[in-house]
N, C-alpha and C positions, 0 to 999 in steps of 0.2 A: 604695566609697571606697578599699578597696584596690589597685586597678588604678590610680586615679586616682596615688596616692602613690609605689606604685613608678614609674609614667611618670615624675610629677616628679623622681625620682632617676635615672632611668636617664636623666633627659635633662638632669639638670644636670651629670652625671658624665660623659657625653659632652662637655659644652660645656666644663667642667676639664678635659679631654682636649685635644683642640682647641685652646682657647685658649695650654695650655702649648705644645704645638707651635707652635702660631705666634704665641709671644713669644719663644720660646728661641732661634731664629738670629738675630732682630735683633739682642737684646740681644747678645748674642755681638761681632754683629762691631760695633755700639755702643763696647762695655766697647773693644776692640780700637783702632778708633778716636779714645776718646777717651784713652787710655793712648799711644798714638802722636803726638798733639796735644801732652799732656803734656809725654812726650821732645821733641820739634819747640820746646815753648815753655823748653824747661830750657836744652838747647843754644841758639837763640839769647842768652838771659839771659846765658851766663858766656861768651858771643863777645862781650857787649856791641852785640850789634844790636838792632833795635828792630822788635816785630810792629806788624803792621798789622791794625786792628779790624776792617779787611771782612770781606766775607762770600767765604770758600772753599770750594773743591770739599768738603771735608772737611768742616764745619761744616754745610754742607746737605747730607750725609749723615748726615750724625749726626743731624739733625732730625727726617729722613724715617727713620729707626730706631727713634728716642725714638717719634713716635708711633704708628711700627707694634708698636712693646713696649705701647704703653698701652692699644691696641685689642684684644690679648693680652689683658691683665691686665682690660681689662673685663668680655671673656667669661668670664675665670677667676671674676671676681665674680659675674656674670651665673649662671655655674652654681651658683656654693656658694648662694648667694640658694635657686635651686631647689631642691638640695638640701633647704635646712632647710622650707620650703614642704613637699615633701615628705615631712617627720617630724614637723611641724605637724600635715598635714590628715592628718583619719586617722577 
């Protein structure tokens, strides 16, 4: 049962591995984008223009960001799960 256990750590801590890495550039350039959006909607406001609710290049990047941060953050959960599975079975 011990083999079994370390597996399930060494293979959740891989997938926390893992997953951080590829959530952390989305989110990155995410945050970037929508911080840029931000500004874009601040500066129109005090020109007194008016945005348009479509859908832009930016806004369907930012989508396809968000949910490649969430598939990140899945397997982040995906590992810690194993983890504790791991100091469960024993």
């Amino acid at each position: 049962m011990v083999i079994v256990s370390l597996s399930f750590i060494a293979l959740g801590l891989a997938l926390i591995v893992y997953g951080t890495i590829r959530a952390r550039g989305p989110y990155r350039r995410y945050m970037a984008l929508k911080q840029q959006d931000a500004n874009i909607a601040r500066y129109e406001s005090w020109r007194g223009g008016v945005r348009s609710d479509g859908k832009t290049g930016a806004s369907v990047a930012m989508a396809v960001l968000r949910r490649q941060t969430q598939i990140g953050v899945a397997i982040i959960i995906a590992g810690v799960v194993l983890v504790a599975i791991g100091f469960v079975v024993k």
